[in-house]
C-alpha positions as CSV (number, residue, x, y, z in Angstrom):
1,X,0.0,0.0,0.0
2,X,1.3,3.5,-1.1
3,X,2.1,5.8,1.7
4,X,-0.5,8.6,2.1
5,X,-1.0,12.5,3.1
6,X,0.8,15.8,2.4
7,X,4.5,14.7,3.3
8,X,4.1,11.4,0.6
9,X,2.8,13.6,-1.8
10,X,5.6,16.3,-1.0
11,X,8.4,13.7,-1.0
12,X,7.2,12.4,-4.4
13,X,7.1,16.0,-6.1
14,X,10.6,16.9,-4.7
15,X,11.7,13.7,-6.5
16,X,10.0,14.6,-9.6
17,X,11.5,18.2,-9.3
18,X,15.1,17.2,-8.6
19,X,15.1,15.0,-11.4
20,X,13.5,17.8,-13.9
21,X,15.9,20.3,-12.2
22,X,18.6,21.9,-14.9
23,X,21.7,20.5,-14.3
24,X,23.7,17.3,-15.0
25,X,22.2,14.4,-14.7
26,X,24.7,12.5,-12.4
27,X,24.3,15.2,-9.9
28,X,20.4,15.4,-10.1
29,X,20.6,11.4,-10.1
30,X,22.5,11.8,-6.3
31,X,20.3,14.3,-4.9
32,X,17.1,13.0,-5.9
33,X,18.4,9.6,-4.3
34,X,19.3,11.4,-1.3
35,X,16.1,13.2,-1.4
36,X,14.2,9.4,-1.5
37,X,16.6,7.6,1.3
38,X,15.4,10.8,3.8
39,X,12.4,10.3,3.0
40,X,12.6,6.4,3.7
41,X,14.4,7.3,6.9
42,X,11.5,9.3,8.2
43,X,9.0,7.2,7.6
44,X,7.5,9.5,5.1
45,X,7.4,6.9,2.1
46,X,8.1,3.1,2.5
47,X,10.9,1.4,0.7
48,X,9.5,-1.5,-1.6
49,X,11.7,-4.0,-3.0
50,X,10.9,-2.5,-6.5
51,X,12.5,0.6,-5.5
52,X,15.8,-0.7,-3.3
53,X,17.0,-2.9,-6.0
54,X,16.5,0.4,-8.5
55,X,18.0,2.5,-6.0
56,X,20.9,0.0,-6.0
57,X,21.1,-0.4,-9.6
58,X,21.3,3.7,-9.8
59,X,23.8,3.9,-6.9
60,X,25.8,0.9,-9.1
61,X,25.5,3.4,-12.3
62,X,27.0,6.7,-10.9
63,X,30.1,4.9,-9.3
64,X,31.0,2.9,-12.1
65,X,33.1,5.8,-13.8
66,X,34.3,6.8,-10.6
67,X,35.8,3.6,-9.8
68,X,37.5,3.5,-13.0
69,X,39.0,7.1,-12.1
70,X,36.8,8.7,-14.9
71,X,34.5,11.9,-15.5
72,X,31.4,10.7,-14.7
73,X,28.8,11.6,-17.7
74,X,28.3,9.5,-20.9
75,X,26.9,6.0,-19.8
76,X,26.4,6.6,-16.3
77,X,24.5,9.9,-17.1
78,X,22.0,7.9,-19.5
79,X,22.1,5.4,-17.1
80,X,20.9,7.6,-14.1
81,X,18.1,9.2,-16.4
82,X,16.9,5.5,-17.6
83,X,16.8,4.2,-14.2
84,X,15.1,7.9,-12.6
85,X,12.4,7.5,-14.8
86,X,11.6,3.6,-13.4
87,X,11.8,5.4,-9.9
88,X,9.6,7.4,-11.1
89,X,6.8,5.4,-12.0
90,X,7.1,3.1,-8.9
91,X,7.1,5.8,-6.3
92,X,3.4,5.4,-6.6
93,X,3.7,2.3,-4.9
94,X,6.1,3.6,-2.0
C-alpha cells in the first residue's frame, strides 16, 4: 500500500523536481536519491523491493566511472536518467 498525506505527496514532487531540475544528470541522479533515502528514513514513504534494487542499480550506475578514475557523464549519465524515470513510475507504490 502506497504511503498517504501531504509529506508522501511532498516527497514524491521533490523527486519529480530534482530530477526535472537543470543541471547534469549525475548530480540530479544523487540528490534525488538522497532526497528518497530521507524520506525512507523518516518514515514519510516506505521502501518496496521495486525501489531498493533500483536504488541499487542507480547507486551501481553513478560509481562505475568513478571507480574506474573517470569523469562521470556518458553512460552513467543515461544510465541515471533511464533508471530515474523507473523510480519514477514506482514511487506510486512507495
Amino acid at each position: 500500500m502506497a504511503s498517504q498525506g501531504r509529506a508522501a505527496a511532498a516527497a514524491r514532487q521533490a523527486f519529480a523536481d530534482q530530477v526535472a531540475a537543470t543541471g547534469h544528470a549525475v548530480d540530479n541522479a544523487r540528490a534525488a536519491a538522497a532526497g528518497l533515502e530521507a524520506a525512507f528514513a523518516a518514515g514519510i514513504l516506505q521502501r518496496t523491493p521495486a525501489l531498493d534494487a533500483m536504488l541499487h542499480d542507480l547507486a551501481a550506475a553513478l560509481a562505475a566511472d568513478t571507480e574506474a578514475g573517470e569523469r562521470l557523464g556518458g553512460k552513467s549519465a543515461e544510465a541515471a536518467r533511464f533508471i530515474l524515470r523507473a523510480i519514477g513510475r514506482e514511487l506510486a507504490n512507495a
